[in-house]
N, C-alpha and C positions, 0 to 999 in steps of 0.2 A: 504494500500500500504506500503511496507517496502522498507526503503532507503539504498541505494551501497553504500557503502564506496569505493573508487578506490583513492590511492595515488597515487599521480603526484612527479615524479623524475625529478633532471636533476641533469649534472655534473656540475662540480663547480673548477675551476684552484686554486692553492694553491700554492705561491709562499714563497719559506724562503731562507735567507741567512743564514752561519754558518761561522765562522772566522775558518781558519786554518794555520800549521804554516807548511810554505813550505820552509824557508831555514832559519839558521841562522849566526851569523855573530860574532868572537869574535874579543873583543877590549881590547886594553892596555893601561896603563897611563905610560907615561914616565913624567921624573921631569925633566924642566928646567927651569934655573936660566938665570938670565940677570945680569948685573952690570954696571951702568950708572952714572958717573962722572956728579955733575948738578950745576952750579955756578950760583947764584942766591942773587939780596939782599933782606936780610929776614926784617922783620917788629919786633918790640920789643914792648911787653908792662907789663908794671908794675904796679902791684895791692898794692892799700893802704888798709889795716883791719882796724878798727876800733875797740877800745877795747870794754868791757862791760858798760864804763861812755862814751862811743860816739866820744872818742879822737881818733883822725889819729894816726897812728902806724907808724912813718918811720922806714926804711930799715934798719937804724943801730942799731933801740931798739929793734927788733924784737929778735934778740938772745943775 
């Protein structure tokens, strides 16, 4: 006895998305400035150096 080959089909749905460029849009930089008056009190602080023998440095031997 010899054997039929008979292939079986069907369809098959196939779905895809593709990006496209349907409008576009130009944009500018414009420069603006601000200017704002800010009164405020501020904090102060002062640094002591220490030379290379380990000694405090005040403010008036430094120059």
């Amino acid at each position: 006895m010899e054997d039929i080959v008979i292939p079986v089909s069907e369809e098959e749905v196939v779905l895809s998305k593709d990006t496209v460029v349907t409008d576009e849009f130009e944009v500018e930089k414009t420069r603006h400035t601000d200017h704002e008056t800010v009164t405020e009190t501020t904090r102060r602080e002062e640094l002591d150096i220490d030379d290379v023998d380990g000694h405090v440095v005040e403010d008036d031997d430094r120059f």
